[in-house]
Residue frames relative to the residue before (quaternion, step in Angstrom):
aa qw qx qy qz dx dy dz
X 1.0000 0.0000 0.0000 0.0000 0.00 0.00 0.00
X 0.5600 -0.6952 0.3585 0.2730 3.54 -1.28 0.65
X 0.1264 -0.7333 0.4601 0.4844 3.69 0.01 -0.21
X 0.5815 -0.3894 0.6613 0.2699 3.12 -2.40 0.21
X 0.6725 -0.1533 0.3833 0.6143 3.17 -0.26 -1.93
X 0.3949 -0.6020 0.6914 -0.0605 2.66 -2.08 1.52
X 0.4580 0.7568 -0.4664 0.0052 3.90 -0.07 0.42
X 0.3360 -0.7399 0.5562 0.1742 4.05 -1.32 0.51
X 0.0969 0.7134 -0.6940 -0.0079 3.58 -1.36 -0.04
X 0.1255 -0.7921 0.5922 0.0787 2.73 -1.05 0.66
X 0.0336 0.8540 -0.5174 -0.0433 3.68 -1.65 -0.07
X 0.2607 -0.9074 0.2494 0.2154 3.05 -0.30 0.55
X 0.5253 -0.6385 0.5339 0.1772 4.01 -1.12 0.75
X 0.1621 -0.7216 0.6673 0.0879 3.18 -1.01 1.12
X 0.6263 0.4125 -0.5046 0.4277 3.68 -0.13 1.67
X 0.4988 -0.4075 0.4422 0.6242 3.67 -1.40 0.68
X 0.7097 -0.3628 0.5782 0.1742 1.95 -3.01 0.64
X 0.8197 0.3002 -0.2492 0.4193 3.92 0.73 -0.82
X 0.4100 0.6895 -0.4581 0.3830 3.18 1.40 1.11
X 0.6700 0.5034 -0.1394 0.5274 3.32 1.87 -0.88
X 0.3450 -0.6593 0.6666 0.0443 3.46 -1.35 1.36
X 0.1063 -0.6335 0.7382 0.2059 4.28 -0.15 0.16
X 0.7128 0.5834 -0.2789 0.2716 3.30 -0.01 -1.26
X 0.6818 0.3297 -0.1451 0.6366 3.92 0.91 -1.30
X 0.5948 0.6529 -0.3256 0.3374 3.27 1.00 0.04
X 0.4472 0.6427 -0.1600 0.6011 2.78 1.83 -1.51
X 0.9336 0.1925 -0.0318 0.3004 3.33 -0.27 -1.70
X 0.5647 0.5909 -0.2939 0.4955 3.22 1.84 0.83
X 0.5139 0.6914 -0.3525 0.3655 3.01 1.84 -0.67
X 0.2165 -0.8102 0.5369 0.0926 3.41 -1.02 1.24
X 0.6407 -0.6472 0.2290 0.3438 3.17 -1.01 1.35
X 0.5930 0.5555 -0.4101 0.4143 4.07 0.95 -0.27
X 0.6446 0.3462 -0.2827 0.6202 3.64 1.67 -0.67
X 0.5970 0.4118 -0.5344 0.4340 3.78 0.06 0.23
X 0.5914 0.6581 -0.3609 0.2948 3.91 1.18 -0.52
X 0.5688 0.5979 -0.2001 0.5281 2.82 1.88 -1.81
X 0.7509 0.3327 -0.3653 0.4383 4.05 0.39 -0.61
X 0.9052 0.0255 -0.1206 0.4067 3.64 0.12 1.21
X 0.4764 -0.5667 0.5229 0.4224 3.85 -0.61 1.06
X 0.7378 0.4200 -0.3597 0.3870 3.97 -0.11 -0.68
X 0.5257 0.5196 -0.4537 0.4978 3.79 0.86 -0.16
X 0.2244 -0.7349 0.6311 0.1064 3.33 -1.21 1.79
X 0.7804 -0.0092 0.2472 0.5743 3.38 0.46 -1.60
X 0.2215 0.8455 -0.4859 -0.0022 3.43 -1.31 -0.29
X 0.2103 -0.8991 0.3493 -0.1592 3.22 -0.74 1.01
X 0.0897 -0.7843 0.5748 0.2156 3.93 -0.43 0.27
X 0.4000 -0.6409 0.6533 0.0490 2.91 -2.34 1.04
X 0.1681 -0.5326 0.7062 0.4352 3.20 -1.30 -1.77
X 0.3815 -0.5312 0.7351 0.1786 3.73 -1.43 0.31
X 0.5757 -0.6342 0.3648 0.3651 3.89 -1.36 0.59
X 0.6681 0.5058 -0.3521 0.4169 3.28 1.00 0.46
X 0.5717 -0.7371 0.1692 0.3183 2.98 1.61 0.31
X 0.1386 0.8123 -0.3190 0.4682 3.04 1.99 0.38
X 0.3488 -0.6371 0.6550 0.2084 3.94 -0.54 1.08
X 0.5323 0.6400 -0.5268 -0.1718 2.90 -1.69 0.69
X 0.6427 -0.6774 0.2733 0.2309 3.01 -2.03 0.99
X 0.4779 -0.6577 0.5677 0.1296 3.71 -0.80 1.12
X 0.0258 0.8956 -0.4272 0.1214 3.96 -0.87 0.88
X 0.4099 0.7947 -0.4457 -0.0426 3.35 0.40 0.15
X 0.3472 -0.6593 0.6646 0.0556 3.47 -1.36 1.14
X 0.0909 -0.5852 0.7927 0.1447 3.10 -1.85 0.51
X 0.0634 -0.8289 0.5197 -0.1971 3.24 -0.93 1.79
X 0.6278 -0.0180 0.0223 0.7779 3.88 0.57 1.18
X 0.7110 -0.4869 0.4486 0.2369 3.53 -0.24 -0.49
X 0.3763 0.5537 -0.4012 0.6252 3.08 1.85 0.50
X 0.1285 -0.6210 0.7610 0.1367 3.95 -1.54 0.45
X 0.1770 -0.6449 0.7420 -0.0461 2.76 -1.61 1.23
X 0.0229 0.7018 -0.7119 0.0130 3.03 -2.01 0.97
X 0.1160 -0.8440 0.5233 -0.0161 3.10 -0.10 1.92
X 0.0005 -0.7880 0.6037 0.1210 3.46 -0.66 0.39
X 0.1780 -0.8281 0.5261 -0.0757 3.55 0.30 1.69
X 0.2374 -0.6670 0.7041 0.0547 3.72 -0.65 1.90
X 0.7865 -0.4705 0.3946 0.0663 2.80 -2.16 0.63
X 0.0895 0.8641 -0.4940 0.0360 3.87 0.33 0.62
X 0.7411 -0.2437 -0.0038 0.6255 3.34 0.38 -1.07
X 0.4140 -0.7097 0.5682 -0.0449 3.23 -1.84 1.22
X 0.2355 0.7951 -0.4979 0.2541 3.44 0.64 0.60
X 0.5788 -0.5510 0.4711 0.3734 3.73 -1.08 -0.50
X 0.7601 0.3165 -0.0996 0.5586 3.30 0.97 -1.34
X 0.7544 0.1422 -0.1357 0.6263 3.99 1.12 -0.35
X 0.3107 -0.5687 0.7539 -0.1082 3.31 -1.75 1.56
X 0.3223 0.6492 -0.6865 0.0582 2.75 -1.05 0.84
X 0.0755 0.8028 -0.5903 0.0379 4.09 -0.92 1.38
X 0.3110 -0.7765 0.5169 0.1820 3.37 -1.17 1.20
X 0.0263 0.7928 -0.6084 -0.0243 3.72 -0.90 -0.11
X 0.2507 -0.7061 0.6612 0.0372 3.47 -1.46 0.78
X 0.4115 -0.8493 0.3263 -0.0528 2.74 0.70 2.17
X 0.2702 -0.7003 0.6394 0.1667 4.00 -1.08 0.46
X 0.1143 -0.8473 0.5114 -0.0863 3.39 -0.22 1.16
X 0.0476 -0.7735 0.6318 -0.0191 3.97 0.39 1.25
X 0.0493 0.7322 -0.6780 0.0426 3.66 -1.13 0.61
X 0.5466 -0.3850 0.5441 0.5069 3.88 -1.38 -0.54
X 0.5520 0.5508 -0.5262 0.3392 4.13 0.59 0.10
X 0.4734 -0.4253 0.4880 0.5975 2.68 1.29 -1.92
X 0.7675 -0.4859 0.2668 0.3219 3.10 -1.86 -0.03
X 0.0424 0.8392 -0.5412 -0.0309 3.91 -0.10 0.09
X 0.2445 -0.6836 0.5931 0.3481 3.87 -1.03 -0.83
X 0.3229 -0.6192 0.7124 0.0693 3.08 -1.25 0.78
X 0.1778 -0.6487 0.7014 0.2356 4.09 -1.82 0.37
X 0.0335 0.7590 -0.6502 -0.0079 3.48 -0.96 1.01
X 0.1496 -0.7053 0.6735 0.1626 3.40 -0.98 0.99
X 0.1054 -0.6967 0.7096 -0.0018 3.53 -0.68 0.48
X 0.0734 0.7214 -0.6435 0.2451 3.78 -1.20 1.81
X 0.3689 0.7983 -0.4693 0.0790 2.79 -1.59 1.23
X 0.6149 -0.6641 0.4232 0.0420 2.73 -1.16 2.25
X 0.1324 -0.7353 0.6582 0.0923 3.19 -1.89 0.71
X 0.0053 0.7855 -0.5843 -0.2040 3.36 -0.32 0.97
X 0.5562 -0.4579 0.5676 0.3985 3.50 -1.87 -0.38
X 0.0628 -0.7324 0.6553 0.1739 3.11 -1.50 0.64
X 0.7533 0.0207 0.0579 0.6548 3.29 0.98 -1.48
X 0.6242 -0.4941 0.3519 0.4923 3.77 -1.16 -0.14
X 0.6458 0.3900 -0.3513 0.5545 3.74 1.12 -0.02
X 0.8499 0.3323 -0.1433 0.3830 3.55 0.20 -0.58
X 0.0385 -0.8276 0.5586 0.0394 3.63 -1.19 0.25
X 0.1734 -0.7715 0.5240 0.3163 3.79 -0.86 0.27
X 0.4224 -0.6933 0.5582 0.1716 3.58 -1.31 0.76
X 0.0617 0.6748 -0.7350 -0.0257 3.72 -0.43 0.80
X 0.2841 -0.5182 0.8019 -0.0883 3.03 -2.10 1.55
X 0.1767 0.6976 -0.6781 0.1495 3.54 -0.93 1.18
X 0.0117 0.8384 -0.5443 -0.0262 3.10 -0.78 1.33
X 0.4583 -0.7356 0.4942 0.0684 3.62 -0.96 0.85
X 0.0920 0.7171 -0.6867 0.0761 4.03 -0.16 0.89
X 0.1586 -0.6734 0.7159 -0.0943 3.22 -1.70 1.44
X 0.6168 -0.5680 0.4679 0.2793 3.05 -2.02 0.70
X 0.1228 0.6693 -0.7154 -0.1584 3.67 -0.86 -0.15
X 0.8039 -0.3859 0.2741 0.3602 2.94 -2.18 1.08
X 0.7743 0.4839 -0.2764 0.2998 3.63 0.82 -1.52
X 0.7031 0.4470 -0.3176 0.4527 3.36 1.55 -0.56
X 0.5237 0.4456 -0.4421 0.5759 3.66 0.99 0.27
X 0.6395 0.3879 -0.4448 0.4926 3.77 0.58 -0.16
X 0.5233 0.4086 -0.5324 0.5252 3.94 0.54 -0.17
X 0.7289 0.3978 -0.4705 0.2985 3.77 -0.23 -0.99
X 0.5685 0.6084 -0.4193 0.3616 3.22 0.86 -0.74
X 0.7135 0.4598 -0.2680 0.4557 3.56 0.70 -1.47
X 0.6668 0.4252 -0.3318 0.5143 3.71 1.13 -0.21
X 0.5440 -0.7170 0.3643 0.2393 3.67 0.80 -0.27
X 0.3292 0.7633 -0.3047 0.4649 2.66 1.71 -0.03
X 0.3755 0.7578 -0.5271 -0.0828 3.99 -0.07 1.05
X 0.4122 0.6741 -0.5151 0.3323 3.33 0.93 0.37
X 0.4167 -0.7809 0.4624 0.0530 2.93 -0.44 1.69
X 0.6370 0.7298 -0.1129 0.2210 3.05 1.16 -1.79
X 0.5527 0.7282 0.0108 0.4052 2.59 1.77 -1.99
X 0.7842 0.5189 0.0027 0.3403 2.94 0.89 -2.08
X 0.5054 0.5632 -0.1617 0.6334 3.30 2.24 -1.31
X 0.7098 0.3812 -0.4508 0.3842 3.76 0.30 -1.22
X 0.7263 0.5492 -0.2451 0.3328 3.78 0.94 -1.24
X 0.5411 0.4923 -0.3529 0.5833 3.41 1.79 -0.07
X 0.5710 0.4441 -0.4961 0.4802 3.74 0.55 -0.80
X 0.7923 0.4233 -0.3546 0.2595 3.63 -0.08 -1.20
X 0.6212 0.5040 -0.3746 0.4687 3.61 1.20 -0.57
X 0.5862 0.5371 -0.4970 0.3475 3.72 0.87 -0.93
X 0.6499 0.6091 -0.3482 0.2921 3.53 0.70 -2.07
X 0.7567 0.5150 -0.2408 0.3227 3.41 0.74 -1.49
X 0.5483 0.5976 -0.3470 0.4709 3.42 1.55 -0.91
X 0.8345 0.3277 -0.1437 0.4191 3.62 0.71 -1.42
X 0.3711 0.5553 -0.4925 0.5580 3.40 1.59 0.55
X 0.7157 0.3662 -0.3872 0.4515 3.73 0.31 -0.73
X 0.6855 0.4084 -0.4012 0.4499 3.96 0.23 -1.18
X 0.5962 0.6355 -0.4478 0.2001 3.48 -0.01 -1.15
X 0.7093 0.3094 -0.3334 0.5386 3.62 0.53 -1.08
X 0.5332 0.5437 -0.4462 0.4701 4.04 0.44 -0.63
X 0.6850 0.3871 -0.4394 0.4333 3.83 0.16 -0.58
X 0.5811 0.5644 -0.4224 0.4065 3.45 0.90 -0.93
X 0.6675 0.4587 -0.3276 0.4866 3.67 0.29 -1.29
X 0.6772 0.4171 -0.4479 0.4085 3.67 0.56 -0.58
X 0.7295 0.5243 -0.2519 0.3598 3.52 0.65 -0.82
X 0.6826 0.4860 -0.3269 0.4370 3.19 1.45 -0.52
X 0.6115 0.3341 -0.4225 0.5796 3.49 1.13 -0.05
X 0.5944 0.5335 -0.5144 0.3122 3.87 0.06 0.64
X 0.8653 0.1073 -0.2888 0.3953 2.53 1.58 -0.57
X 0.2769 0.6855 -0.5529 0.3843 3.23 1.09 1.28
X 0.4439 0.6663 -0.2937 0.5223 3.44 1.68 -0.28
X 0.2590 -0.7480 0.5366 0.2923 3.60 0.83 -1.03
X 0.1747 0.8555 -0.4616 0.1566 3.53 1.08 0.49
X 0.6866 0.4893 -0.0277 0.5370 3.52 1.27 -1.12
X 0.5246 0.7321 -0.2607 0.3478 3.60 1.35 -0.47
């Protein structure tokens, strides 16, 4: 798939690095704390897929576009997340899908502290280049610059909020 927009942030956690789980984090995150990390967080939830793969359910209002992401399980580590999802994408066009990978890494900085990069990935799918089409809409360019600027801003706001969430989990010893 092509990308749209490609965007990171980072922030940083005051707690060791092998105090922190990304992963159980991810798939622990309850839907009153996923609300609290950003005005565009509606709801969210976990499943399983038929393979038995966790996954985490999301839905954001973002520009005026709803999303339902339903991000499967790729990588599971402690210090790196990484979940994919063929996203529901409601707009005034209509309905379409969108691919979002959504990843995130812990590096080390110090023995107390760490920084959290969140990098999320939005792609074309056939169905969402077949709405622009039906909307006329072919400036692609256009379409990428206004996604880059809505992702950045979205993951400029959550990014530090996940951090605060994670640092009190794991100042909690939740992961221990």
């Amino acid at each position: 798939m092509k990308i749209i927009a490609e965007s990171t942030s980072r922030a940083n956690i005051k707690a060791p690095f092998d105090e922190i789980n990304l992963t159980e984090w991810l798939f622990s995150l309850k839907n009153h704390e996923y609300q609290a990390c950003s005005s565009s967080h509606i709801a969210s939830g976990i499943s399983f897929n038929e393979n038995g793969k966790r996954v985490s359910i999301n839905v954001e209002l973002i520009a005026g576009n709803l999303l339902v992401q339903h991000y499967q399980e790729d990588i599971s580590k402690p210090s790196h997340c990484r979940v994919n999802s063929i996203s529901d994408s409601i707009s005034g066009l209509g309905n379409t899908k969108l691919g979002i990978t959504w990843e995130l890494v812990l590096h080390r900085l110090t023995a107390s502290t760490c920084e959290l990069e969140n990098h999320v990935v939005v792609s074309f799918t056939d169905q969402f280049l077949e709405l622009l089409k039906k909307a006329g809409i072919t400036d692609l360019e256009a379409v990428k610059a206004g996604m880059a600027e809505n992702l950045a801003a979205h993951n400029l706001e959550e990014t530090p909020l996940f951090a605060i969430d994670i640092e009190k989990k794991a100042r909690l010893g939740l992961w221990v």
